[in-house]
C-alpha positions in Angstrom: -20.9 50.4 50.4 -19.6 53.1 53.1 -19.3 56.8 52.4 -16.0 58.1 52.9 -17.1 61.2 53.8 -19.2 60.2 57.3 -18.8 56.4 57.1 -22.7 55.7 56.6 -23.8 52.5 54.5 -24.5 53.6 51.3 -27.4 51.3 49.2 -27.0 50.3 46.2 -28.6 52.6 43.3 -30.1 49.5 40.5 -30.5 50.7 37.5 -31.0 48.5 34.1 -29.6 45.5 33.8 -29.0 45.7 37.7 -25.9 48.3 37.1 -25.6 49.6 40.1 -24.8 53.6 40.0 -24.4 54.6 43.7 -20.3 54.7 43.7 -20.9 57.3 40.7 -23.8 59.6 42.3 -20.8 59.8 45.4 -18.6 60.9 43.2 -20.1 63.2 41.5 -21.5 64.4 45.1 -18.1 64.9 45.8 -16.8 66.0 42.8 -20.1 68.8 42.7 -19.5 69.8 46.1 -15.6 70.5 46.1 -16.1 72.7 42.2 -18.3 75.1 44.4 -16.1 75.7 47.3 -12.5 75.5 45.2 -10.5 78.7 45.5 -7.3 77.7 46.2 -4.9 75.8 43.6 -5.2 73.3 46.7 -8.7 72.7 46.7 -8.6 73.2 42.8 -6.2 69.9 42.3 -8.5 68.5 44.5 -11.6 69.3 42.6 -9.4 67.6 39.5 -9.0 65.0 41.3 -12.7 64.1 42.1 -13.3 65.3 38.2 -10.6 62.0 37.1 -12.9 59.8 39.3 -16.3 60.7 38.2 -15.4 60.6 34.8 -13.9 57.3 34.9 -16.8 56.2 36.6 -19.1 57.9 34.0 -17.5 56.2 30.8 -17.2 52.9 32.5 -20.9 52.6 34.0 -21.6 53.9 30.1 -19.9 50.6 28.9 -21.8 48.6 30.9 -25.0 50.1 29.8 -24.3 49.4 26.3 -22.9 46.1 26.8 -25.7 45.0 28.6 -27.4 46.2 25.4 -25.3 43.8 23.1 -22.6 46.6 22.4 -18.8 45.7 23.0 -17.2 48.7 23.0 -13.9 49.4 25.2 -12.4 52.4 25.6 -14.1 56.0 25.8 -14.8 57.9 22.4 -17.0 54.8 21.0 -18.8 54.3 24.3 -19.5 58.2 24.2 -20.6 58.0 20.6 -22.6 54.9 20.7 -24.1 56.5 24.2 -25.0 59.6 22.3 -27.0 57.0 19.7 -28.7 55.6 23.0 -29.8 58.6 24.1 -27.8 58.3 27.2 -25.8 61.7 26.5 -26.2 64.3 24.0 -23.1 65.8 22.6 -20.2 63.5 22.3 -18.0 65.5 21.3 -17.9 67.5 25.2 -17.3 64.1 26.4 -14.5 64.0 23.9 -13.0 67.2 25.7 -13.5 65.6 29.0 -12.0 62.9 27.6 -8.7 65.1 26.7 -9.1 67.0 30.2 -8.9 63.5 31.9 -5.6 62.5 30.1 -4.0 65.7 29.7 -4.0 65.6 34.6 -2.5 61.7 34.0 0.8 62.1 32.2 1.7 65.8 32.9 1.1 68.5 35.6 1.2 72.3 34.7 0.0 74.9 36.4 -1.8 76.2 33.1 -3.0 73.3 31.9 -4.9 72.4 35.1 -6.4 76.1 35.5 -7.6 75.2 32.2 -9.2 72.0 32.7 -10.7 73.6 36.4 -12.3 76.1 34.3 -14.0 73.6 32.2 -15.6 72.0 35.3 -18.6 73.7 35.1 -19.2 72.4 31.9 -18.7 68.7 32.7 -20.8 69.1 36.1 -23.6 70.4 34.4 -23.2 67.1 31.7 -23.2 65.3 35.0 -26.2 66.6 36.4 -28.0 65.7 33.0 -26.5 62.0 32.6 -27.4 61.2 36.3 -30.7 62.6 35.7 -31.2 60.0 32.7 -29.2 57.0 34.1 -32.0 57.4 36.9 -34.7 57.0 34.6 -33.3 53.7 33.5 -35.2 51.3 36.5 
């Protein structure tokens, strides 16, 4: 896998079930980076933007998880909520917002609305920081 960012190979990250997590630590990496430096509404769609494809990449290596675990679940509340179960996250109901933050930057763009969501950021990095820190732990 090449990093975008400086074109180095980028090796795979196995975790269980040999899910590999390395195209969501770059994300995030990106997505952490741009929320610290973000000032203007530039850099803050952006930063929205990096937020749409972390979190897709979140929910979706949370799926495989579980499936890998003999759990079929599709679409994002029951992965976050089974997930929660797992111990993989704690609160689903933030993932829920993030969840509502994601689609509410998909179908509509106001000024308002995405100051909002850039506001809740911080929140959704720092349950970042805490599901790569467990999805690390799963060798």
């Amino acid at each position: 896998m090449t990093d975008s960012t400086n074109n180095r190979q980028t090796a795979p990250f196995l975790i269980e079930a040999n899910i590999d997590i390395s195209p969501l630590l770059i994300a995030f990496e990106q997505f952490h980076w741009a929320l610290q430096i973000a000032q203007s509404d530039l850099e803050k769609a952006g930063t929205i933007l990096y937020f749409k494809f972390t979190y897709e990449l979140a929910w979706k290596t949370l799926k495989r998880i579980l499936n890998s675990r003999g759990k079929e679940l599709n679409s994002p509340k029951p992965v976050f909520r089974e997930a929660a179960l797992e111990k993989l996250i704690d609160n689903p109901e933030l993932w829920f917002n993030f969840t509502k933050d994601r689609n509410e930057t998909v179908h509509t763009y106001n000024k308002l609305n995405a100051n909002n969501i850039f506001n809740d950021l911080h929140l959704f990095d720092a349950e970042m920081i805490r599901l790569i820190a467990k999805l690390k732990t799963l060798k």
